[in-house]
Backbone as ProteinMPNN parsed JSONL, in Angstrom:
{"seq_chain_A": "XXXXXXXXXXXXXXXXXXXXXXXXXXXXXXXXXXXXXXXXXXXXXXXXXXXXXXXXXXXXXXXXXXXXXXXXXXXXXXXXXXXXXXXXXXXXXXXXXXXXXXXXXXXXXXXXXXXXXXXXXXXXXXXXXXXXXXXXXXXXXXXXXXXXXXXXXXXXXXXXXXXXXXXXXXXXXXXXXXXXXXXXXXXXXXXXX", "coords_chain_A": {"N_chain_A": [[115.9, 112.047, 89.654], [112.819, 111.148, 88.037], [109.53, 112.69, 88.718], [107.47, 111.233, 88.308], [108.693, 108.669, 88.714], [109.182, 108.371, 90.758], [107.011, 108.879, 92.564], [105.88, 106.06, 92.085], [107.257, 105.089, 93.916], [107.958, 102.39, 95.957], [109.951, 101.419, 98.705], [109.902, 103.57, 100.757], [110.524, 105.168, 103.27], [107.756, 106.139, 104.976], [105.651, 104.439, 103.739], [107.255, 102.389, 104.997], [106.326, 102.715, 107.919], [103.058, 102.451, 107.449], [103.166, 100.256, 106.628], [103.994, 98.495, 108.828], [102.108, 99.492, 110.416], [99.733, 97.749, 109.634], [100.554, 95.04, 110.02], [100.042, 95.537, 112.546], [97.647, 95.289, 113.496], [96.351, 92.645, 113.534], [97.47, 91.581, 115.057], [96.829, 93.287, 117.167], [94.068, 92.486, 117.758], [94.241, 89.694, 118.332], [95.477, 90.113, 121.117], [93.104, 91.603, 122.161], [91.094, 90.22, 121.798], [91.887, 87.499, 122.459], [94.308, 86.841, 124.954], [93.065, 89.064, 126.542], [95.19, 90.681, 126.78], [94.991, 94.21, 128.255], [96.335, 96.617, 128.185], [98.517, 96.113, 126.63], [97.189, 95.789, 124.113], [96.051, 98.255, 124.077], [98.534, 100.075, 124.228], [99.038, 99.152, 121.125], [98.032, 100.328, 119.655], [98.33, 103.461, 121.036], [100.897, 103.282, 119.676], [100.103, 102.989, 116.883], [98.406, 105.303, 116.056], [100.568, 107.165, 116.475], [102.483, 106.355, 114.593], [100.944, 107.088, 112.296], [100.391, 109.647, 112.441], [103.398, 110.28, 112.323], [103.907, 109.212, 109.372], [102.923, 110.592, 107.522], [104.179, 113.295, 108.486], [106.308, 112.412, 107.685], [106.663, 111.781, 104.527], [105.939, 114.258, 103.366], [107.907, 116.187, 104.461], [110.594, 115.218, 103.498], [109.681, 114.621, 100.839], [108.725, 111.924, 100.529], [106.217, 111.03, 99.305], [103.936, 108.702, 97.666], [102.106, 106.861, 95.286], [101.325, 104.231, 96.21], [101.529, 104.54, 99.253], [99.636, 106.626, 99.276], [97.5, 104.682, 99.453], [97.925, 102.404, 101.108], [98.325, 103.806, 103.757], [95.594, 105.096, 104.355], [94.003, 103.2, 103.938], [95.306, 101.144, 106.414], [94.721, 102.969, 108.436], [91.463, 102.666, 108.155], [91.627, 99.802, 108.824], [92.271, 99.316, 111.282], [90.37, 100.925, 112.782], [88.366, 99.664, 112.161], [89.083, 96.948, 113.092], [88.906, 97.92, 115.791], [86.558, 98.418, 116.155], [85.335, 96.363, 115.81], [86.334, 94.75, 117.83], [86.012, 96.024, 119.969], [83.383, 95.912, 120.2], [82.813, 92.898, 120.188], [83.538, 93.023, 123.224], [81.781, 94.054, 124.386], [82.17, 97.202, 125.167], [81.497, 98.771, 123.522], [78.523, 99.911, 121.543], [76.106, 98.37, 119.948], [74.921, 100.439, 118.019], [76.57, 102.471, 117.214], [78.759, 100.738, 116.009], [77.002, 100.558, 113.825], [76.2, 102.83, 112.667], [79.151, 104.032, 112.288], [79.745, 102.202, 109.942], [77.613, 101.845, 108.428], [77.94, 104.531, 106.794], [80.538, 103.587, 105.504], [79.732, 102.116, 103.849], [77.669, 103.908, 102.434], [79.863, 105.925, 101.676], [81.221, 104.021, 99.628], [79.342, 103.423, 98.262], [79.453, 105.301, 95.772], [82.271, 104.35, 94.379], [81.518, 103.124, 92.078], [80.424, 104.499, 90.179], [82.673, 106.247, 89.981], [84.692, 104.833, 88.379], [83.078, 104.032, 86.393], [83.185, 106.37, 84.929], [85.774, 106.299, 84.643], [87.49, 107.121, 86.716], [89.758, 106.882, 89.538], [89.557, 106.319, 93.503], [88.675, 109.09, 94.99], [91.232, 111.41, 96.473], [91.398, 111.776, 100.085], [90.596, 114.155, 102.182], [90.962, 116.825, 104.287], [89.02, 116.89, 105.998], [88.313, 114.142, 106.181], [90.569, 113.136, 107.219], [90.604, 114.301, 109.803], [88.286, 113.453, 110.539], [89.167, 110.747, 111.334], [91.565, 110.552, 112.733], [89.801, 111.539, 115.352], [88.384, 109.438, 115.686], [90.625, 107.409, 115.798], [91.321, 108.075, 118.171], [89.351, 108.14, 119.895], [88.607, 105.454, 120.385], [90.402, 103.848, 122.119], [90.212, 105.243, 124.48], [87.812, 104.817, 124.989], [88.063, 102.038, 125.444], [89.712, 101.752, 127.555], [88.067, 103.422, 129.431], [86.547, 101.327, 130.019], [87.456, 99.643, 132.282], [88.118, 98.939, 135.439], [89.846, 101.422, 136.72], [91.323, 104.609, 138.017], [91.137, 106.361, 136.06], [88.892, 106.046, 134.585], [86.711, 106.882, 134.488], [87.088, 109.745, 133.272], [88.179, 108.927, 131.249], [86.099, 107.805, 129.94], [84.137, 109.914, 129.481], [85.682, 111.886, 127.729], [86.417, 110.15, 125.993], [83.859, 109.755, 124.145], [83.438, 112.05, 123.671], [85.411, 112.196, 121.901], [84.537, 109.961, 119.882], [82.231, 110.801, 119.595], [82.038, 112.792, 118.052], [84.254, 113.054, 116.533], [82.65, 110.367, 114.896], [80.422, 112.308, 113.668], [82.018, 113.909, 111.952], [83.293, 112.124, 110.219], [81.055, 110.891, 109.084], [80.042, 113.621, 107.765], [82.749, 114.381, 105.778], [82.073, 111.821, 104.155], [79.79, 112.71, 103.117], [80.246, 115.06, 101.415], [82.586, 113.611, 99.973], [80.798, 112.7, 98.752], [79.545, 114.265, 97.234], [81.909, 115.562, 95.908], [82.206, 113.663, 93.956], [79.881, 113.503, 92.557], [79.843, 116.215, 91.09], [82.275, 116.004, 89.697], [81.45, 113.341, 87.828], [79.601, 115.349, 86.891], [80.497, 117.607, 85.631], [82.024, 115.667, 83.992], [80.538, 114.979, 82.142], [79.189, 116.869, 80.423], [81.559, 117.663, 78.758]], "CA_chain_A": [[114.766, 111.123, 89.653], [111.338, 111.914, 87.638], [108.699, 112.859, 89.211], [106.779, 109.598, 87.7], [109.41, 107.315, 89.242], [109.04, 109.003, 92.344], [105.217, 108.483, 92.61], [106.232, 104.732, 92.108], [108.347, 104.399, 95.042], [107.801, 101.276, 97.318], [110.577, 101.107, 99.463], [109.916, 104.706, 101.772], [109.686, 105.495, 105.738], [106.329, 106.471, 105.091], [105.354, 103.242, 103.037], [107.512, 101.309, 106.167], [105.489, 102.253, 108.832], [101.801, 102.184, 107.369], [103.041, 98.684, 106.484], [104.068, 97.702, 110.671], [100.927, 99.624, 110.842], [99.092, 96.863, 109.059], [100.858, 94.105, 110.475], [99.676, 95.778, 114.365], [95.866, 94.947, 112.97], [95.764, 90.733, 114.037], [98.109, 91.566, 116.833], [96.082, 93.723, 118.29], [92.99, 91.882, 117.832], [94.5, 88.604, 119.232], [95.359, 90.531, 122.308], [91.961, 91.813, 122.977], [90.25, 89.18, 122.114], [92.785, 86.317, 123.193], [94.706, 86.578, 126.516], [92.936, 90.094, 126.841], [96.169, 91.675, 127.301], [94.617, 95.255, 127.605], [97.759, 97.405, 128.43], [99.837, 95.69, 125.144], [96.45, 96.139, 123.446], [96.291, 99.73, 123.525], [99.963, 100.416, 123.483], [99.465, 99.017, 120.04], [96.859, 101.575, 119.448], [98.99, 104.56, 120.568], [101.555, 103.388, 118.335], [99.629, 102.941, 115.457], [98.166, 106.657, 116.044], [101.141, 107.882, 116.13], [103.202, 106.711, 113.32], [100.058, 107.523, 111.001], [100.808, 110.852, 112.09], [104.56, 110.636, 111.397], [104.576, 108.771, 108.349], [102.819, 111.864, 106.718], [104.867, 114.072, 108.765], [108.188, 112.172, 106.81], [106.06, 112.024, 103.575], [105.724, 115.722, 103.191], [108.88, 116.674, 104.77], [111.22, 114.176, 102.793], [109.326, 114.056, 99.472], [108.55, 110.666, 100.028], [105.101, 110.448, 99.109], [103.621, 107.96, 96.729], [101.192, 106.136, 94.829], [101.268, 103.24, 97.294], [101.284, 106.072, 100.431], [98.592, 106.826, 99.081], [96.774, 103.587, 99.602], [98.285, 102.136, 102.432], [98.272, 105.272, 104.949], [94.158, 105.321, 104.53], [93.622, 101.622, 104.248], [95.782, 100.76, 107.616], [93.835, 103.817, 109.513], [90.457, 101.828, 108.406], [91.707, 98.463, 109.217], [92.544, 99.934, 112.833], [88.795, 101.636, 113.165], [87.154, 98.336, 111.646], [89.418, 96.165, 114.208], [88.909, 98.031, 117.449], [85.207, 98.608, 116.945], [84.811, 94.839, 116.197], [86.988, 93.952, 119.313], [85.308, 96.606, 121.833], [81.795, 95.618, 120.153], [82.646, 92.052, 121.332], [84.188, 93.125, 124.622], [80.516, 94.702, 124.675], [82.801, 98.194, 125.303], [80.691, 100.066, 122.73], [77.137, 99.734, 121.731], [75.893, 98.193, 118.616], [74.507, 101.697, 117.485], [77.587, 103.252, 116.789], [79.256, 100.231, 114.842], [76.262, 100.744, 112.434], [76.795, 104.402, 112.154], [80.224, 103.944, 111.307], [79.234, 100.95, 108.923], [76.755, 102.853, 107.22], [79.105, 105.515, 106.372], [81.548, 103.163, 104.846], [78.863, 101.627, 102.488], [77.628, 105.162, 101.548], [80.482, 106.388, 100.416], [81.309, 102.94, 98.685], [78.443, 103.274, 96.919], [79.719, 105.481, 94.941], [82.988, 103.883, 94.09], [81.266, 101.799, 90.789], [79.893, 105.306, 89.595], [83.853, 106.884, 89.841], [84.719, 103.783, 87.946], [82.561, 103.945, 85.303], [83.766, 107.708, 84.264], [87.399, 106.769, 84.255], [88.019, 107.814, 87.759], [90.052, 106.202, 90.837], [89.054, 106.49, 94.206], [89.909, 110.628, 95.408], [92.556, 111.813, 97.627], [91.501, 111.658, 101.16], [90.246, 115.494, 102.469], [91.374, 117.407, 104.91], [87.903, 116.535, 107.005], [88.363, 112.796, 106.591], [91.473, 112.921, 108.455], [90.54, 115.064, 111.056], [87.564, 112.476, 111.42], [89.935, 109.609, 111.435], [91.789, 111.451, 113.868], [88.998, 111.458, 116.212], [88.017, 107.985, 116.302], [91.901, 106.495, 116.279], [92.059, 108.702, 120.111], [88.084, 108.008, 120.806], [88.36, 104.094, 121.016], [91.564, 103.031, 123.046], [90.149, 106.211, 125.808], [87.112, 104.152, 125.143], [88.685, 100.874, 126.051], [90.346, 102.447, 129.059], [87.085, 103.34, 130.176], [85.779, 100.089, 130.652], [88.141, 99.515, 133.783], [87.69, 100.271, 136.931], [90.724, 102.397, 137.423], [90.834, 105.997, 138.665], [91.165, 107.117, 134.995], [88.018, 105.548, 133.572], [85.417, 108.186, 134.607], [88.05, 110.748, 132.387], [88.078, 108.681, 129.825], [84.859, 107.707, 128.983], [83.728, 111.577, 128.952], [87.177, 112.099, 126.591], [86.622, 108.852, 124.791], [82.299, 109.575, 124.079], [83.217, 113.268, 123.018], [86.136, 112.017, 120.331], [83.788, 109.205, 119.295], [80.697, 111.613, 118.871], [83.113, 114.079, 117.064], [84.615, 112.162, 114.872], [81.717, 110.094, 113.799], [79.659, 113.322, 112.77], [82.985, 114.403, 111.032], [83.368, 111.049, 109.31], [79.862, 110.965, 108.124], [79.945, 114.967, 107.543], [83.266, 113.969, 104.967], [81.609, 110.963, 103.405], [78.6, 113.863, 102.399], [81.63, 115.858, 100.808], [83.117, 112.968, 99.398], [79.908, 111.756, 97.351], [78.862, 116.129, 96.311], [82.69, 115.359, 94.655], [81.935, 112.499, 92.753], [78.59, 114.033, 91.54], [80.377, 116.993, 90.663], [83.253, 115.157, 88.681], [80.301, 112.94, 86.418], [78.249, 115.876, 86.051], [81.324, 117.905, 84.626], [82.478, 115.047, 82.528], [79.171, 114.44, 81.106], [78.925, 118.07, 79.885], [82.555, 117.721, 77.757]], "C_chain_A": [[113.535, 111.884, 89.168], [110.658, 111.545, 88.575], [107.978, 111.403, 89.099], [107.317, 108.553, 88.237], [109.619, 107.579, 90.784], [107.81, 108.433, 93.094], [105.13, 106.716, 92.38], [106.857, 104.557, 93.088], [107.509, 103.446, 95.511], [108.314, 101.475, 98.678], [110.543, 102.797, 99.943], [109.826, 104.46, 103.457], [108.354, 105.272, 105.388], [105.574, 104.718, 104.888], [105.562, 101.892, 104.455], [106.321, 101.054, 107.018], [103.922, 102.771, 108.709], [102.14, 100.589, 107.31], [103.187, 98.36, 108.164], [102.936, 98.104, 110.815], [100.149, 98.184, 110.952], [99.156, 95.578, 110.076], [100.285, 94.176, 111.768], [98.122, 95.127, 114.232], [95.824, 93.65, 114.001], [96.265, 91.191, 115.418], [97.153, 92.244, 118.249], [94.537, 93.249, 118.886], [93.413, 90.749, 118.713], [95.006, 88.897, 121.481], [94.152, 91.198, 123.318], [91.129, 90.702, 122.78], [90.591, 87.739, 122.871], [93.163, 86.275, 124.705], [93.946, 88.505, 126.969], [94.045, 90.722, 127.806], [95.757, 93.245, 127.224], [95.472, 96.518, 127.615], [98.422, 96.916, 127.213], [98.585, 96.051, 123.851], [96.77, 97.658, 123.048], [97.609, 101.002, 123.331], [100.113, 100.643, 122.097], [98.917, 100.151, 119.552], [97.485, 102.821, 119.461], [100.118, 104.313, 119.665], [101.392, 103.431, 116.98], [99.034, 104.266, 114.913], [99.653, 107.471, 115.631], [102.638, 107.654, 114.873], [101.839, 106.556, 111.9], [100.191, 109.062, 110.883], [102.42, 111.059, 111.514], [105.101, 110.16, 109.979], [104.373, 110.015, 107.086], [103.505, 112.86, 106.899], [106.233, 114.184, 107.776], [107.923, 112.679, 105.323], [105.962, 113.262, 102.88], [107.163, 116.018, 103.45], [110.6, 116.313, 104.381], [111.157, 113.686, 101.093], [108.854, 112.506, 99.251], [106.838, 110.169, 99.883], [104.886, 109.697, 97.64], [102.5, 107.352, 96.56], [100.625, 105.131, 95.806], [100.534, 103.928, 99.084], [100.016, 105.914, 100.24], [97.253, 105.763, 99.886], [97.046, 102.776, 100.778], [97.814, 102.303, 103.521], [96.926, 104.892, 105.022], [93.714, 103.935, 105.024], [94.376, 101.168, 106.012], [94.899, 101.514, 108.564], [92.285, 102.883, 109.731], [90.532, 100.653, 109.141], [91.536, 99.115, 110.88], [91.226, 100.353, 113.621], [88.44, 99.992, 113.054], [87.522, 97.44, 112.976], [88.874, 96.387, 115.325], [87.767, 98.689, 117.223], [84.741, 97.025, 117.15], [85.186, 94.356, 117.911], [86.203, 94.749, 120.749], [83.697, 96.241, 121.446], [81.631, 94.287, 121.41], [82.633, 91.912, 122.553], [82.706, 93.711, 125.142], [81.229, 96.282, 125.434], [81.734, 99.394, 124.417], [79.604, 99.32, 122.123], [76.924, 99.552, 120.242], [75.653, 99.659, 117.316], [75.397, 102.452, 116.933], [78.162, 102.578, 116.076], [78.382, 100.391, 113.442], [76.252, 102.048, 112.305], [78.112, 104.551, 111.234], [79.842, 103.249, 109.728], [78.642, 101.729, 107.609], [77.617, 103.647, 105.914], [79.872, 105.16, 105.25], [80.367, 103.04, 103.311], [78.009, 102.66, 101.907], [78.132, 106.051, 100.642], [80.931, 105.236, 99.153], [80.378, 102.709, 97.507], [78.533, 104.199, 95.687], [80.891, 105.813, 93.758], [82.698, 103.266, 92.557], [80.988, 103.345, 89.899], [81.565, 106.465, 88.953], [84.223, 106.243, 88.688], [84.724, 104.044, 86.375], [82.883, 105.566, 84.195], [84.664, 107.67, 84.742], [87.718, 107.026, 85.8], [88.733, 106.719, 89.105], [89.23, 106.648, 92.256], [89.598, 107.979, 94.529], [89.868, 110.752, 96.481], [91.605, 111.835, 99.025], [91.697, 113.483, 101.31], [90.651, 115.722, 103.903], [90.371, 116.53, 106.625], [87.7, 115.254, 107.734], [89.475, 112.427, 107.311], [91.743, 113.43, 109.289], [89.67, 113.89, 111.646], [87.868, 111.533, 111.854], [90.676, 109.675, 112.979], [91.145, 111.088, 115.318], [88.607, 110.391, 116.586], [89.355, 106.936, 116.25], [91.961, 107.092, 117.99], [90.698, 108.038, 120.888], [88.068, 106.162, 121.241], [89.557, 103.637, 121.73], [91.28, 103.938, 124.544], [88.711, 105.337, 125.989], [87.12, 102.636, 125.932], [88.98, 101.145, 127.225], [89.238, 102.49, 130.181], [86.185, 102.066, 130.78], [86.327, 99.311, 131.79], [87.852, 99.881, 134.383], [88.636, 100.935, 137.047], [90.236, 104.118, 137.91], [90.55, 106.869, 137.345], [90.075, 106.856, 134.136], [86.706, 106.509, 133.359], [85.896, 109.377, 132.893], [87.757, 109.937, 131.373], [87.232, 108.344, 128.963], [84.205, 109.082, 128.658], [84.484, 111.972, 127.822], [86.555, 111.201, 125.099], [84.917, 109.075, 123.866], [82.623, 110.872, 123.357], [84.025, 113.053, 121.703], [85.211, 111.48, 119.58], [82.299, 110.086, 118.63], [81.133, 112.644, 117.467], [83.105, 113.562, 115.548], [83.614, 111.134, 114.272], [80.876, 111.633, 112.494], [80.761, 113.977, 111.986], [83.041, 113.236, 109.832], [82.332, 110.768, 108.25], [79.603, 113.002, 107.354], [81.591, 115.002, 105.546], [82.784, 112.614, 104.09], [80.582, 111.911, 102.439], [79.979, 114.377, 101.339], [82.175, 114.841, 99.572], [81.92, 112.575, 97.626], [80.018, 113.211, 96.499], [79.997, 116.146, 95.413], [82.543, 114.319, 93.409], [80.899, 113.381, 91.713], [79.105, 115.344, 90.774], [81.174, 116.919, 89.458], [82.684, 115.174, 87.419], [79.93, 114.241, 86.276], [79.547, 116.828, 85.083], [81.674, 117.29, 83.226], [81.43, 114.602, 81.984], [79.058, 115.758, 80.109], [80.302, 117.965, 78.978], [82.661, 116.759, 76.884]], "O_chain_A": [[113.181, 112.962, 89.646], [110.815, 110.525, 89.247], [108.098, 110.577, 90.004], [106.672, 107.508, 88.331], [110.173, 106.933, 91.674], [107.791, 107.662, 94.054], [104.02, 106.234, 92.608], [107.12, 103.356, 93.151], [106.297, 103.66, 95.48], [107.588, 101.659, 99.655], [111.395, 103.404, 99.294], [109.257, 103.815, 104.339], [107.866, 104.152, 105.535], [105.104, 104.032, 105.796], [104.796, 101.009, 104.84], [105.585, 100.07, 107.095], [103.452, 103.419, 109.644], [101.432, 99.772, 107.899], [102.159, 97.89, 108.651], [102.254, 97.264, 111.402], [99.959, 97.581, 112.008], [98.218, 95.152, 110.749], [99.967, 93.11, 112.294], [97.676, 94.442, 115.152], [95.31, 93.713, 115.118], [95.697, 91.186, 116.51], [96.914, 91.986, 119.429], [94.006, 93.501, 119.968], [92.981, 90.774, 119.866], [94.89, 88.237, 122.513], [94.115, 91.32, 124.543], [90.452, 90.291, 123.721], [89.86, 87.074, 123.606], [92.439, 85.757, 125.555], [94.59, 89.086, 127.843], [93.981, 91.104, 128.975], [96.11, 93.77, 126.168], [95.099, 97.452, 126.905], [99.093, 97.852, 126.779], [98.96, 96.513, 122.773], [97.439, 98.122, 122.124], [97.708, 102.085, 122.755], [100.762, 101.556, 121.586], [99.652, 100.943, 118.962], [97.477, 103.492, 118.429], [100.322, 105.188, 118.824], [102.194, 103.774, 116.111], [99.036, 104.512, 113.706], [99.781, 108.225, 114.666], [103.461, 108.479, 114.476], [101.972, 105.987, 110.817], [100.153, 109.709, 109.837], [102.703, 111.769, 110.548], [106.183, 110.452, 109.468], [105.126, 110.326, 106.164], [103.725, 113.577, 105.923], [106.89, 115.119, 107.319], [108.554, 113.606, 104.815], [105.899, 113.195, 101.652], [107.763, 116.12, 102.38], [111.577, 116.922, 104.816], [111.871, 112.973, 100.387], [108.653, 111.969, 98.162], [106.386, 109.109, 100.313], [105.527, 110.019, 96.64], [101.77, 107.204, 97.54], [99.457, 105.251, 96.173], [99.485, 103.758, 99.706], [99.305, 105.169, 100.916], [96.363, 106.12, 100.657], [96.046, 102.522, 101.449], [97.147, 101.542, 104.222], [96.828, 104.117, 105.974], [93.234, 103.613, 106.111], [93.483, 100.839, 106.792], [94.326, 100.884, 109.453], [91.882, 102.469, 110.818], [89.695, 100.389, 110.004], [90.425, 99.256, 111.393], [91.051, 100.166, 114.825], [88.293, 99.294, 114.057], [86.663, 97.169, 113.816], [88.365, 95.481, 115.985], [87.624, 99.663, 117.962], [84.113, 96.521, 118.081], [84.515, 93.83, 118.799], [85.943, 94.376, 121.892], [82.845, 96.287, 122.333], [81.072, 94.222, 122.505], [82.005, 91.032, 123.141], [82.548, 93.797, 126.36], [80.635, 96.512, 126.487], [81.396, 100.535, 124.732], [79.688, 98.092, 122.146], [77.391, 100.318, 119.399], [76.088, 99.769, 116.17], [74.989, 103.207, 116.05], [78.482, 103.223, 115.077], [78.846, 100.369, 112.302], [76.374, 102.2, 111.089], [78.237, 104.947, 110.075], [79.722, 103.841, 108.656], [78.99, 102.034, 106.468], [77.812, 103.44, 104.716], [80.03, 105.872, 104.258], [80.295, 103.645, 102.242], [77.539, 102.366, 100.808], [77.707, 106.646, 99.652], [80.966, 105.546, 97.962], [80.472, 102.161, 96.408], [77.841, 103.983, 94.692], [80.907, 106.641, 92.846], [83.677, 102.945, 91.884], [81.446, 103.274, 88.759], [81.605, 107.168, 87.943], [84.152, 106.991, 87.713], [85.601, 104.19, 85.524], [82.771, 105.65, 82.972], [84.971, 108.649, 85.422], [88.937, 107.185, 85.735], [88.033, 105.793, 89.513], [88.232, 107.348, 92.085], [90.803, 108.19, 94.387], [89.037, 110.465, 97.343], [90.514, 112.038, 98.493], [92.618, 114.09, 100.764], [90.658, 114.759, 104.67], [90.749, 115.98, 107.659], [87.302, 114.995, 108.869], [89.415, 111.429, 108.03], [92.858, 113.339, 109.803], [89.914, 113.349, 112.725], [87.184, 111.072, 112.768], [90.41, 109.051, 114.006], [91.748, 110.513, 116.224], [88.422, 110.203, 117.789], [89.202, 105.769, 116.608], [92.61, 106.515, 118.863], [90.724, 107.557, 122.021], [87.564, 105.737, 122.281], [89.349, 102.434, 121.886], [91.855, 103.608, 125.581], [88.408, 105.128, 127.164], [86.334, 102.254, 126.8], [88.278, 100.59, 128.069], [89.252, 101.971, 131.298], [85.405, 101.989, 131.729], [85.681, 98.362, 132.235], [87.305, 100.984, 134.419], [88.314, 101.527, 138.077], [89.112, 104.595, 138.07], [89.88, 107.9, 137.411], [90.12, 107.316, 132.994], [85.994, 106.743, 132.383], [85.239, 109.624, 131.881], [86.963, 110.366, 130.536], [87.285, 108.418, 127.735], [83.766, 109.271, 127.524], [83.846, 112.434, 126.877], [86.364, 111.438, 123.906], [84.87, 108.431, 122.817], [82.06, 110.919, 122.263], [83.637, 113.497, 120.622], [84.829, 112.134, 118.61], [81.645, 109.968, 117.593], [80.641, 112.995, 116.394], [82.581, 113.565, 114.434], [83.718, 111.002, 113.053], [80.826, 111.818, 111.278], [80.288, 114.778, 111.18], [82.837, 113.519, 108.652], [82.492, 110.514, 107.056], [78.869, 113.225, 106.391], [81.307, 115.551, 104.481], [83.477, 112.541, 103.075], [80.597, 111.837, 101.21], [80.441, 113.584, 100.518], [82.187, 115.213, 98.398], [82.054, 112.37, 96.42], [80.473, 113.289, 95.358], [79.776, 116.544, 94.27], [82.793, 114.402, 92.206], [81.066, 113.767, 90.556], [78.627, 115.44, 89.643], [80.938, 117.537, 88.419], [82.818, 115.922, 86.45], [79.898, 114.424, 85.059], [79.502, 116.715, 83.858], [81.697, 117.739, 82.081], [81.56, 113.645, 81.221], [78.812, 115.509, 78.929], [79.883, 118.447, 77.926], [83.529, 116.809, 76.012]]}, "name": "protein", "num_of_chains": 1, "seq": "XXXXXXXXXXXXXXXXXXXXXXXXXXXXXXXXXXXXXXXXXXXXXXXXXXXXXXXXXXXXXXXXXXXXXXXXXXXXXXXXXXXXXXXXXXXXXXXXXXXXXXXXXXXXXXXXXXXXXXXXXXXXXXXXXXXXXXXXXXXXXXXXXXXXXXXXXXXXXXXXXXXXXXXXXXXXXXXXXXXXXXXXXXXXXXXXX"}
């Protein structure tokens, strides 16, 4: 198999479960926002953490990465952030201030998506930093959620859940910086050839 027809795959593990990823998105929304099931809620949550870590784990260790991979894997992690800040915003779980932090972020680096564009370029690869920050806010909001119970574990987890969330925002926005200094880097190269 060429390389080229490789990088085309569809049908992978990896490819599988970013896609169930995807599909966990409504589900998990309809459970926090619907019968606020919050135990099946954040079940979904550690499952969705952790086959984002093994689909790269297979991906790498299998050869099965791809074009698609590519796009998927990142896009499902967002959907997952975007979902469960909307759903703990509503639940009033987390504080307007931090969905517009994130927010921001997004539409910072987006902004310079039209500028990639326009010199030929796709969107680039996903850095080391941005999925450490990802990382940090798939563990910081379901310890977040947790915390808004009374149980014995909620004290723990809002200290846990406030230090991922602080983390991984200033990582997220700390890789968005990174992300644009590549772009500008890119144009200013290909302007000079």
């Amino acid at each position: 198999m060429s390389e080229t027809s490789a990088e085309d795959r569809i049908w992978t593990v990896p490819n599988l479960l970013s896609f169930l990823r995807l599909l966990g998105v409504p589900v998990f929304l309809w459970l926090v926002l619907g019968p606020k099931a919050d135990g099946w809620a954040i079940g979904i949550l550690a499952v969705a953490g952790f086959t984002d870590w093994l689909d790269g784990k297979i991906a790498r260790a299998f050869n099965q990465t791809s074009k698609l991979g590519r796009i998927i894997d990142p896009a499902a992690d967002k959907l997952y952030v975007f979902a469960t800040i909307l759903a703990l915003l509503l639940r009033e779980v987390i504080p307007w201030w931090l969905v517009l932090v994130i927010l921001a972020r997004e539409l910072f680096v987006a902004s310079s998506f039209p500028v990639l564009r326009k010199h030929g370029y796709r969107a680039l690869q996903v850095h080391f930093l941005g999925k450490a920050a990802m990382f940090n806010l798939m563990y910081a909001f379901p310890l977040l959620f947790l915390a808004s119970h009374s149980g014995w574990y909620a004290d723990i987890a809002r200290i846990v859940g406030w230090a991922f969330a602080l983390w991984g925002t200033g990582l997220y926005w700390w890789a968005g910086l990174l992300y644009v200094v590549q772009v500008r880097r890119l144009v200013t190269s290909a302007k000079k050839e």
